[in-house]
ZAVO-226312 format. One record per residue (C-alpha): residue in one letter; x, y, z. Coordinates in nm, 3 decimals, padded with zeros to 5 digits, always signed. Layout:
// residues N
ATOM residuo       X       Y       Z
ATOM       A       X       Y       Z
...
//
This chain:
// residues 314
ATOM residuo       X       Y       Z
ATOM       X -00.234 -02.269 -00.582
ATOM       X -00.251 -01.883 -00.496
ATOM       X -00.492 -01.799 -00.178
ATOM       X -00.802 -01.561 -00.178
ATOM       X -00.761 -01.205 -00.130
ATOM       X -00.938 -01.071 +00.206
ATOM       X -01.074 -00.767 +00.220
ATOM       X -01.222 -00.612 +00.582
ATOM       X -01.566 -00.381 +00.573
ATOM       X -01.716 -00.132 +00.838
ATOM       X -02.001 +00.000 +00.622
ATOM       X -01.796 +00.308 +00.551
ATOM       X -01.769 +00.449 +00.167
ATOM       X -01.424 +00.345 +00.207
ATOM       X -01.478 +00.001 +00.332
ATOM       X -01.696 -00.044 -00.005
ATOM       X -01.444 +00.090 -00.232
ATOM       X -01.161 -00.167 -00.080
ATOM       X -01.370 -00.382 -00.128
ATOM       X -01.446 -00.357 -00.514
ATOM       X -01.094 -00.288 -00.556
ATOM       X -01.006 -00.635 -00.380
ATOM       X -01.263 -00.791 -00.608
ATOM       X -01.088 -00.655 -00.940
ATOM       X -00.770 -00.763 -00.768
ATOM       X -00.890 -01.126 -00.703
ATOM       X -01.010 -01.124 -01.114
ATOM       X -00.620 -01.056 -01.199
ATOM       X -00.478 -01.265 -00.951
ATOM       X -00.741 -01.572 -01.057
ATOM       X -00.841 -01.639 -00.693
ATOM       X -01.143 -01.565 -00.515
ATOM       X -01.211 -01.344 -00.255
ATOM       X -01.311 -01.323 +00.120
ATOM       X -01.492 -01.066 +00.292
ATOM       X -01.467 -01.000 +00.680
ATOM       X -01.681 -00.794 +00.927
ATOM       X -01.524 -00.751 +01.263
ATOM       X -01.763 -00.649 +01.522
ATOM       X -01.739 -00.626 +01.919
ATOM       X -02.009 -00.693 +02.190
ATOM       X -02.053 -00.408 +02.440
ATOM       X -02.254 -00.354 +02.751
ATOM       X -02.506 -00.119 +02.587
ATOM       X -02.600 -00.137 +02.198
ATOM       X -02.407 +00.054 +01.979
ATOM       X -02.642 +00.431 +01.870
ATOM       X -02.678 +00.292 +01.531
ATOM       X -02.780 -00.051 +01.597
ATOM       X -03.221 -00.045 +01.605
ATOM       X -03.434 -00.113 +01.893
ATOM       X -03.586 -00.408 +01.792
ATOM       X -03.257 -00.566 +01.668
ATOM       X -02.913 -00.664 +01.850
ATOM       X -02.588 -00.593 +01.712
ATOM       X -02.485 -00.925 +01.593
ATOM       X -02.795 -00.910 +01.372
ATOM       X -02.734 -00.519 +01.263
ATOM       X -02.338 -00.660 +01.163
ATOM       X -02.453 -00.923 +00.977
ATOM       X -02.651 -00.699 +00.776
ATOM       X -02.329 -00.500 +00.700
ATOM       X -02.168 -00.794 +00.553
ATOM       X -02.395 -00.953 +00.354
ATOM       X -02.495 -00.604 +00.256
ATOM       X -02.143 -00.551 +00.111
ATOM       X -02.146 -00.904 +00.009
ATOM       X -02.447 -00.855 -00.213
ATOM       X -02.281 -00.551 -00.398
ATOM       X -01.968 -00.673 -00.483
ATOM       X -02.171 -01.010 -00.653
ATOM       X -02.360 -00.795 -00.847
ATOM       X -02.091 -00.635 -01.010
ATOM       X -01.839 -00.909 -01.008
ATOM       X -02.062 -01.182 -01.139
ATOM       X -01.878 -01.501 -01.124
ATOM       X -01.603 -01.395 -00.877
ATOM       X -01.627 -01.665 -00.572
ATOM       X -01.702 -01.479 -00.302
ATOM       X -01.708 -01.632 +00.070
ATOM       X -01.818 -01.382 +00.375
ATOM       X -01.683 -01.437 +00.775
ATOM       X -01.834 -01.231 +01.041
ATOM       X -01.592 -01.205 +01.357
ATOM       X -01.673 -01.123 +01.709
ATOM       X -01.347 -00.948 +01.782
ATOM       X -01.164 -00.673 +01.823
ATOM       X -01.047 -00.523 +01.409
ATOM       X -00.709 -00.496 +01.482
ATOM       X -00.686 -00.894 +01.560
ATOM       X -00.914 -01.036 +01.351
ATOM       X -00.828 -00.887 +01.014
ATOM       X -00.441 -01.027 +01.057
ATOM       X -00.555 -01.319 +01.165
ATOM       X -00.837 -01.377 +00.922
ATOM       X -00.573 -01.348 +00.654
ATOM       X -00.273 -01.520 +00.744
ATOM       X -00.341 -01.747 +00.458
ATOM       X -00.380 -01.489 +00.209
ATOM       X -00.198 -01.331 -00.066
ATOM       X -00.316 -01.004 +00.017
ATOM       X -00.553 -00.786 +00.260
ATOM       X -00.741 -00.488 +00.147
ATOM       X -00.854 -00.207 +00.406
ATOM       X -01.018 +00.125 +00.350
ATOM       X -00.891 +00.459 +00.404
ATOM       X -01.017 +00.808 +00.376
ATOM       X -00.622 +00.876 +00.407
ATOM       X -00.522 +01.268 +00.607
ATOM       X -00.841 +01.358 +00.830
ATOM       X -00.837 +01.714 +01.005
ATOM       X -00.695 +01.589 +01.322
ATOM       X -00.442 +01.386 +01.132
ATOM       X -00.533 +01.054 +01.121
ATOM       X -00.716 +00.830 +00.938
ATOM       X -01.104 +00.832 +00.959
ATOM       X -01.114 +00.522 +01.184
ATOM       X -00.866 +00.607 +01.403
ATOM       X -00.528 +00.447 +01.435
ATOM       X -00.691 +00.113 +01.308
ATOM       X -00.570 +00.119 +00.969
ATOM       X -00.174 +00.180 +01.062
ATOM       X -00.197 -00.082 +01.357
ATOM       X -00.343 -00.340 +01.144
ATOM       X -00.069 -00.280 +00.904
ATOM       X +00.184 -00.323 +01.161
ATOM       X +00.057 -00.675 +01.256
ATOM       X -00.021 -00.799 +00.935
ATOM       X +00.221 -01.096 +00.797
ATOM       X +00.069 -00.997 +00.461
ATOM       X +00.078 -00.788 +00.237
ATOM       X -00.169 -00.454 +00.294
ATOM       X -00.326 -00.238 +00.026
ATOM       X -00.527 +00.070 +00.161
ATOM       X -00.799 +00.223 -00.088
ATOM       X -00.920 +00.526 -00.031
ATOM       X -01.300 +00.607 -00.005
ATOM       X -01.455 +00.696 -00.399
ATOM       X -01.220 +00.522 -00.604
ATOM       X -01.356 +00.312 -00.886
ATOM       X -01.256 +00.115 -01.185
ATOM       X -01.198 +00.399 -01.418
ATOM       X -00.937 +00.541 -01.146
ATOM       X -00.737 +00.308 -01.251
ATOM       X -00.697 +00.369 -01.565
ATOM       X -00.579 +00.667 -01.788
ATOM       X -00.826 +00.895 -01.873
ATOM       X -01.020 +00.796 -02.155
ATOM       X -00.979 +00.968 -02.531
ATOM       X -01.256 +01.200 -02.666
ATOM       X -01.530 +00.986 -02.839
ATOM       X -01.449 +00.670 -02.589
ATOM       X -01.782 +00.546 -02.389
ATOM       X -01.800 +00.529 -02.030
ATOM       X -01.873 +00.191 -02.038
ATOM       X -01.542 +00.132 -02.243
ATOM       X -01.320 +00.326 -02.006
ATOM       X -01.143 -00.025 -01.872
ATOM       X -01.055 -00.103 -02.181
ATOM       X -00.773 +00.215 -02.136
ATOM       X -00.444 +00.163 -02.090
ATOM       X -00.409 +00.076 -01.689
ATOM       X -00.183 +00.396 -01.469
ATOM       X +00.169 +00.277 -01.417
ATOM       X +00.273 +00.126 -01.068
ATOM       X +00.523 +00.352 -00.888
ATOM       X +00.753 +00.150 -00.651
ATOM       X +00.898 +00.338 -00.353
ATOM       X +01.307 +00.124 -00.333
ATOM       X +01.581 +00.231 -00.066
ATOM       X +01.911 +00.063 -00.271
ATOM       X +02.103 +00.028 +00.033
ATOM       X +01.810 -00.243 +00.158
ATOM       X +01.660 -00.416 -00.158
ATOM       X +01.446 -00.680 -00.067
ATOM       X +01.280 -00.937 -00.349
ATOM       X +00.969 -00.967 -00.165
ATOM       X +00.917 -00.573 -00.210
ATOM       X +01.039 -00.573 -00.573
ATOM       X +00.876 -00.884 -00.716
ATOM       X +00.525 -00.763 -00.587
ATOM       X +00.573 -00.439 -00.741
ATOM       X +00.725 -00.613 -01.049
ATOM       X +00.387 -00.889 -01.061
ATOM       X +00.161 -00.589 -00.996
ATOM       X +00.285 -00.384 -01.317
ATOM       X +00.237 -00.713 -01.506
ATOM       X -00.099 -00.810 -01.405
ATOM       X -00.194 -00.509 -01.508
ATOM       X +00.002 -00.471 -01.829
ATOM       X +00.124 -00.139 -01.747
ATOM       X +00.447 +00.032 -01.687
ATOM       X +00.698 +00.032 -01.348
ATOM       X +00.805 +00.299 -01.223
ATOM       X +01.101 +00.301 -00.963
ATOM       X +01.139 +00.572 -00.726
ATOM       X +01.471 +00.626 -00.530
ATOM       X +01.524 +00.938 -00.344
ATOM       X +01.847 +00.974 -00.115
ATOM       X +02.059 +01.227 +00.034
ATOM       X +02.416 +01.344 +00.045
ATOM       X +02.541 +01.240 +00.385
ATOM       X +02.696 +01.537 +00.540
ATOM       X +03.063 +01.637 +00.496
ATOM       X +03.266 +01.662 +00.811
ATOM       X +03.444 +01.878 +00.579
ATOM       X +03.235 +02.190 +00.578
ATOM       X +03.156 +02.191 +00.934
ATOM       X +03.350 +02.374 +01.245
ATOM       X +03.571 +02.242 +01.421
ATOM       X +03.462 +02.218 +01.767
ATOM       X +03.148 +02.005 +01.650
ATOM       X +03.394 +01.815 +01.447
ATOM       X +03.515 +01.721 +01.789
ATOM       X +03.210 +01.631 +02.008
ATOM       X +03.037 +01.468 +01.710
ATOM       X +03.325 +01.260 +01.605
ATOM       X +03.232 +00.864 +01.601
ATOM       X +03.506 +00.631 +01.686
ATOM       X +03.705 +00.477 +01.402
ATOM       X +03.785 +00.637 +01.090
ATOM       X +03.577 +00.882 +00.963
ATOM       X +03.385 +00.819 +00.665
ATOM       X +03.511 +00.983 +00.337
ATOM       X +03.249 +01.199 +00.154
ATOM       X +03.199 +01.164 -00.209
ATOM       X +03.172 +01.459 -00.437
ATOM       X +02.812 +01.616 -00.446
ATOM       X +02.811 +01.610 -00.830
ATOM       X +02.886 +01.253 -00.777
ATOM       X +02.609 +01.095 -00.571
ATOM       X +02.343 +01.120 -00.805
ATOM       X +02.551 +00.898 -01.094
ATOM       X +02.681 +00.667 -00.809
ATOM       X +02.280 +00.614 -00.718
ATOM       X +02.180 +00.578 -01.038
ATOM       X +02.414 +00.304 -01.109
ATOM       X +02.354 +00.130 -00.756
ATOM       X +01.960 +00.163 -00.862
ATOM       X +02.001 -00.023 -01.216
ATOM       X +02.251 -00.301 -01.098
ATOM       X +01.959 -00.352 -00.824
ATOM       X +01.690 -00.427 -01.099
ATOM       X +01.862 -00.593 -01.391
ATOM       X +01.762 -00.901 -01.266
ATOM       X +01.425 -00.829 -01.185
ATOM       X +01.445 -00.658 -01.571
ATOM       X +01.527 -01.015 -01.704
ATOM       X +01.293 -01.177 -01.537
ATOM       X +01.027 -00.947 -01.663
ATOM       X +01.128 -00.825 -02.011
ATOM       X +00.815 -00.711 -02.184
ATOM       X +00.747 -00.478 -01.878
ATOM       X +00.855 -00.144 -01.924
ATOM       X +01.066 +00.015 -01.617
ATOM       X +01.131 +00.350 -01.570
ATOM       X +01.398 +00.475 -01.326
ATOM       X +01.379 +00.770 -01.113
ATOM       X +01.653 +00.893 -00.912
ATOM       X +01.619 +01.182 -00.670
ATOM       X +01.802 +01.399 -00.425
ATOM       X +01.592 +01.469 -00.108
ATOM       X +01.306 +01.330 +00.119
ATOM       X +01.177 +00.996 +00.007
ATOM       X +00.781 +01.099 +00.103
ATOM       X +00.772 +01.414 -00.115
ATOM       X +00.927 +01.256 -00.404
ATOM       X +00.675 +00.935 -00.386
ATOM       X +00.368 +01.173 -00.331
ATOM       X +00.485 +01.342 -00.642
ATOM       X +00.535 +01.052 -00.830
ATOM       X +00.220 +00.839 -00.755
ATOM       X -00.027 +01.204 -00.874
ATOM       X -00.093 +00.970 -01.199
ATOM       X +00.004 +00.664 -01.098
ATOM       X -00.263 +00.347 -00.998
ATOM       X -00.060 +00.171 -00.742
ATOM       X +00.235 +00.283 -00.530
ATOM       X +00.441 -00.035 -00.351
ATOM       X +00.605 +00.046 -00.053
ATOM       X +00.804 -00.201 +00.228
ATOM       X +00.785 -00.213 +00.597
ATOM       X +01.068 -00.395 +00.767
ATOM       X +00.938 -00.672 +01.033
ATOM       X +01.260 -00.691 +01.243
ATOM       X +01.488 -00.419 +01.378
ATOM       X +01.196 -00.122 +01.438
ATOM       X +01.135 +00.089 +01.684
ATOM       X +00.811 +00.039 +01.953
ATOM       X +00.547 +00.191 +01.808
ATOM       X +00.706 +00.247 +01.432
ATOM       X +00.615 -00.023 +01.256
ATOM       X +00.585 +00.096 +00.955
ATOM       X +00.861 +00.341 +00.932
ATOM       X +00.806 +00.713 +00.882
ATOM       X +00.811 +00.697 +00.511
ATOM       X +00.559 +00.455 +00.463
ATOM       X +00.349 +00.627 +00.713
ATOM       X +00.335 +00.967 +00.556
ATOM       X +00.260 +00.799 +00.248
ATOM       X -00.020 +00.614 +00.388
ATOM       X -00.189 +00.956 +00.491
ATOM       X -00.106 +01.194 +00.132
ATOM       X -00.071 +00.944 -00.163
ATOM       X -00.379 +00.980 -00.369
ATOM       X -00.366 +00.632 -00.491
ATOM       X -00.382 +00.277 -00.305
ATOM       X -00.059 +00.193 -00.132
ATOM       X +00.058 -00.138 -00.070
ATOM       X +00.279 -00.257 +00.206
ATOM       X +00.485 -00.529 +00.160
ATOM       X +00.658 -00.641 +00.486
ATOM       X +00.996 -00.792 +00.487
ATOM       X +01.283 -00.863 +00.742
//
């Protein structure tokens, strides 16, 4: 039996738009959804909370508030609310450990380069056990869509064809739990998968001097360089014996396969400027302190237009 989608609120535009797009989510998926408010206690109110009220009463307004407007235009969606006296980055991981999915909100690439609310929405990322979408602030039903043909009403517009999903896949580390979620999204949605793949040519010891030959050299043999004409073909062919399985599995979906040489974060920026979802992994084991999502996911976070998700995976 699949598990309700979570989504988290703060009252922000952005917070709202996660959470309609977690409640359209919920529809496809056939589950129901649950909406948290995380707030904190602190020695003197919070500015914004009003004189005569306190601010476990002012963030129970925000919920229900957000509760209220995601009933009214999701009628018949179950819909369960949890307010949370703790600290955002615990109590959204830990309010949906059970989940299939957690929705956040994002205004993406602020001035100062971050996202509106801080390093939140990357450190609750990094913690989550689930997978992460983050919506960005203004995005509606017909954004997911393709743009509607002359003479088509507005209220028709979902009936149009859904934007494909664009999948972000590094060959060398395929991982099913990545794939299959990009693979279920397309489906759910009855829309096209794209595959991105971007790599580079590894550089040829060939074509540099010799004295850095020398105090680069690693010990053991040194790796042979393929051709440069030939790397694209080889990662094309590496990319397709990846997803033939997944194409059996899912034969009515159409896949499209794009292959790349150069940074993986321009070409998936590029790629997801019509697309509806982009799918992207973070690896749980082997990182870095403080890079838990890996610097390609994190870019994307900040410049793709669309919602990302993050699927972790060891």
């Amino acid at each position: 039996m699949p598990h309700d989608i979570v989504v988290g609120v703060d009252g922000s535009a952005a917070g709202l738009a996660a959470a309609h797009w977690a409640a359209q989510e919920a529809q496809r998926w056939g589950t129901g959804l649950g909406v948290v408010h995380a707030w904190r206690r602190h020695a003197r109110p919070a500015p914004y909370v009003p004189m005569d009220g306190n601010e476990r009463d002012w963030a129970e307004q925000l919920l229900q508030g957000a509760v209220r407007g995601v009933r009214a235009a999701h009628p018949g969606l179950r819909i369960t609310d949890r307010l949370v006296c703790d600290a955002t980055v615990t109590a959204l991981p830990a309010g949906s450990a059970d989940a299939d999915l957690l929705v956040l909100g994002s205004l993406g690439l602020t001035v100062v380069g971050g996202f509106v609310t801080g390093s939140v929405s990357p450190r609750v990322v990094g913690r989550s056990t689930r997978p992460v979408v983050l919506v960005r602030a203004g995005r509606g039903a017909a954004d997911e869509h393709l743009p509607a043909t002359d003479g088509v009403a507005p209220e028709e517009i979902p009936r149009t064809p859904y934007r494909q999903v664009v999948l972000g896949l590094r060959t060398d580390r395929p991982c099913d739990e990545l794939i299959g979620f990009a693979f279920d999204a397309a489906r759910r949605r009855d829309t096209g998968l794209r595959v991105v793949h971007a790599f580079r040519t590894p550089f040829s010891p060939a074509s540099a001097p010799a004295a850095s030959l020398v105090s680069a050299a690693p010990e053991g043999p040194a790796p042979v360089p393929r051709p440069r004409a030939q790397a694209p073909a080889d990662e094309e062919r590496t990319l397709t014996a990846v997803l033939r399985p997944w194409r059996e599995k899912h034969p009515t979906g159409p896949v499209t396969e794009t292959v790349t040489e150069g940074r993986a974060t321009v070409a998936l920026v590029r790629a997801t400027r019509n697309a509806g979802l982009l799918v992207v992994g973070r690896r749980t084991t082997g990182h870095r302190a403080g890079a838990r999502t890996g610097p390609v996911t994190h870019a994307v976070l900040h410049r793709a237009g669309c919602p990302v998700a993050v699927v972790p995976h060891d």
